[in-house]
C-alpha positions in Angstrom: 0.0 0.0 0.0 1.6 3.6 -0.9 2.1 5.4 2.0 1.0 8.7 1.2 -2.6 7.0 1.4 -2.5 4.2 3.7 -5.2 3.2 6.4 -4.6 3.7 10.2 -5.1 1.3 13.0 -6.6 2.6 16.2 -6.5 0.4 19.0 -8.7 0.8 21.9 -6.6 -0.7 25.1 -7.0 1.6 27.6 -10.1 0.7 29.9 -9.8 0.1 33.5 -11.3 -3.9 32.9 -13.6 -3.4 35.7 -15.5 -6.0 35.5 -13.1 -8.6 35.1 -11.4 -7.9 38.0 -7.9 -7.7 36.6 -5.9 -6.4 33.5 -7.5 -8.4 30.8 -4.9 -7.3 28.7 -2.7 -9.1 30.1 -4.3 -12.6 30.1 -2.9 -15.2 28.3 -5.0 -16.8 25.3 -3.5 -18.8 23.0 0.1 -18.6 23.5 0.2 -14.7 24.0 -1.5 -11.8 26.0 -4.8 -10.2 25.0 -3.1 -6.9 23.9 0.1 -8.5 22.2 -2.4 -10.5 19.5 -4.6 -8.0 18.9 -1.6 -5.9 17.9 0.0 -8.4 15.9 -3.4 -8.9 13.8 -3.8 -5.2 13.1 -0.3 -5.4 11.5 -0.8 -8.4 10.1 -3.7 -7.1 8.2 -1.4 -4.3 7.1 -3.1 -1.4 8.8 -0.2 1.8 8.7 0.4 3.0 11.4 -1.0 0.9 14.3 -2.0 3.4 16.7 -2.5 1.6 20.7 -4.5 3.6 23.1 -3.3 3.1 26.2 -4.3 4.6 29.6 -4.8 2.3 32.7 -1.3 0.7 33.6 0.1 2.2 30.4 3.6 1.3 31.7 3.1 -2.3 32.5 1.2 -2.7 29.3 3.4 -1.1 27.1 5.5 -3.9 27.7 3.5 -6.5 26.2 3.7 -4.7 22.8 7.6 -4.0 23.0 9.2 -4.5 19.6 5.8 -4.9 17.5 5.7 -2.1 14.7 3.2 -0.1 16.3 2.8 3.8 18.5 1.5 4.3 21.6 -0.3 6.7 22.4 -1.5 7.3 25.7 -4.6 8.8 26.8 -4.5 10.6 30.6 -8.4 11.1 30.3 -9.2 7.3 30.0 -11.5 6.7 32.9 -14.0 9.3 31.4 -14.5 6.0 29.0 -13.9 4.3 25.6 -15.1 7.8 23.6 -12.2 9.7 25.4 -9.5 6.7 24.1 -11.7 6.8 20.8 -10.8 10.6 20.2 -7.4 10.8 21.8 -6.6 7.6 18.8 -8.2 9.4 16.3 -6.5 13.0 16.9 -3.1 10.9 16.8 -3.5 9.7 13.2 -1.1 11.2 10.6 -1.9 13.7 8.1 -1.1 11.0 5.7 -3.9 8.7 6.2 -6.7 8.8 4.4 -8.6 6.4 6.6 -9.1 4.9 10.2 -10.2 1.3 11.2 -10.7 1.3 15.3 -10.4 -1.9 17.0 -10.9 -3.3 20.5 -8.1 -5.0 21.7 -10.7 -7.6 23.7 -12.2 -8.5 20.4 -10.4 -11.7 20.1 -12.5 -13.9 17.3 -12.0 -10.6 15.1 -8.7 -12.0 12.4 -6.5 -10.0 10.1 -8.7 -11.0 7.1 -11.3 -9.7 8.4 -9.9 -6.3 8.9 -8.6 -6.6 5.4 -11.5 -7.3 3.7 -13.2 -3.5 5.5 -9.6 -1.9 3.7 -10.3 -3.7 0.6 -14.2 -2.5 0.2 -13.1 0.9 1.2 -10.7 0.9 -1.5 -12.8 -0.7 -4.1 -15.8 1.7 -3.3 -14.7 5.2 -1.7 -17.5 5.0 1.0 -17.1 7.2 4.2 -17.7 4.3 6.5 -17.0 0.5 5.8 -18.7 -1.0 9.0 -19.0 -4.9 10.5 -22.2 -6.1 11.2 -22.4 -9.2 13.1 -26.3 -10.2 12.3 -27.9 -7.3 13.0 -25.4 -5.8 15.4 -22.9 -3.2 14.6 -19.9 -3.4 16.0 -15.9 -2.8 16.1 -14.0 -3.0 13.4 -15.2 -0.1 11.9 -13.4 2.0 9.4 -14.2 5.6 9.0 -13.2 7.9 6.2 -10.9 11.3 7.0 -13.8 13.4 6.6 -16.0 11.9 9.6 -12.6 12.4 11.8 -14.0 15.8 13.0 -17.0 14.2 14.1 -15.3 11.6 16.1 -13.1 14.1 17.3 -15.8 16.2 19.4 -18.8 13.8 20.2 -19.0 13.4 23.5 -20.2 10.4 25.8 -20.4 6.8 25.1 -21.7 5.6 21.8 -20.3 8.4 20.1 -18.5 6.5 17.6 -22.2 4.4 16.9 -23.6 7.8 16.6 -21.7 8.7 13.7 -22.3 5.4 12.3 -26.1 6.3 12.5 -25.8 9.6 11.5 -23.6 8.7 8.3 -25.5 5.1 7.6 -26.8 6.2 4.0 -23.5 6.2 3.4 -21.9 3.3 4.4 -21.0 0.0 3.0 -21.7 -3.4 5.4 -19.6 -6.3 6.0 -21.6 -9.0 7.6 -20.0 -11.3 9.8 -21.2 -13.8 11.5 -22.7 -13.0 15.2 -20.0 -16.0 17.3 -17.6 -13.2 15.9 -18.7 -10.3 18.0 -17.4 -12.1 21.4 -15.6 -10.1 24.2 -13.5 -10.7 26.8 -15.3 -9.1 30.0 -16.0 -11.2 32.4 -13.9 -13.9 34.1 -16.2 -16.4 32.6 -15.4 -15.7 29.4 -12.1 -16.3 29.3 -12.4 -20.1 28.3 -15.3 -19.7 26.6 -13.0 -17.8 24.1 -10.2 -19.8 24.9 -12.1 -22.9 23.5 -13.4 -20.7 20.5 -9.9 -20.5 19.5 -9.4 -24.2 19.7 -6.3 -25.2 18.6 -4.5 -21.7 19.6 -4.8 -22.2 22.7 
């Protein structure tokens, strides 16, 4: 991909993980830590740069992603919630891309194809969103187009990156995926629930 025109990565890893009751980032699934394979996919599917927003034990996470060819950037607002991390990654995104796909780091069924395939439809058809609907659901990954970054930029509250989605969905192209695909990692129960979804990566 040239890169005076190449698509961003912006990944969301910067939540406080509440309910789980420790870092999920750092949990081990499948031979490596939550945050460490959601980084590797997003280069993997050739997103440029990889942009991880960090916040809650940026230090000790930051580790976990040493060496991968990806930024950090770290967000000192995070416990105002996802939308703040969701800004603070989009502000950071260089002049030179023309496009944004934001991830969650706890998505772990979402794979590098998959992200390549939203790139590939943006490409092919110029939309200003390309998003990923998981049967009737809208969810992460979702690329947006430069001109909705000043949007995303301002928006306030939680949601505000589904608002725009709303607001802009005469405009935007859908990837269906199927709905096993939308899984998080949230609770301590669901650790080998995903764990066995992965089968043999564990």
């Amino acid at each position: 991909m040239d890169r005076r025109d190449s698509v961003a990565g912006v990944v969301l890893a910067a939540g406080t993980s509440s309910r789980m009751g420790r870092n999920k980032l750092l949990l081990e699934v499948a031979g490596q830590s939550v945050l460490r394979r959601a980084v590797l996919i997003a280069v993997e599917a050739g997103l440029d740069p990889v942009l991880v927003v960090l916040g809650h034990e940026s230090e000790r996470v930051r580790a976990e992603i040493e060496g991968l060819r990806c930024e950090v950037v770290v967000n000192p607002g995070y416990q105002e919630g996802i939308h703040s991390s969701l800004r603070t990654g989009i502000a950071a995104v260089p002049e030179r891309c023309e496009a944004a796909v934001v991830l969650l780091a706890d998505m772990l069924l979402v794979e590098a194809w998959m992200i390549r395939t939203l790139v590939q439809r943006y490409e092919t058809e110029r939309p200003a969103l390309v998003v990923s609907d998981y049967e009737g659901v809208d969810a992460p990954p979702i690329l947006y187009d430069r001109q909705l970054f000043g949007e995303l930029r301002v928006l306030e509250g939680e949601g505000c990156g589904k608002r725009v989605v709303k607001r802009h969905t005469a405009e935007a192209v859908r990837v269906r995926w199927p709905a096993r695909a939308l899984t998080d990692l949230d609770r301590p129960e669901d650790i080998e629930r995903i764990r066995d979804e992965l089968g043999g990566e564990r």
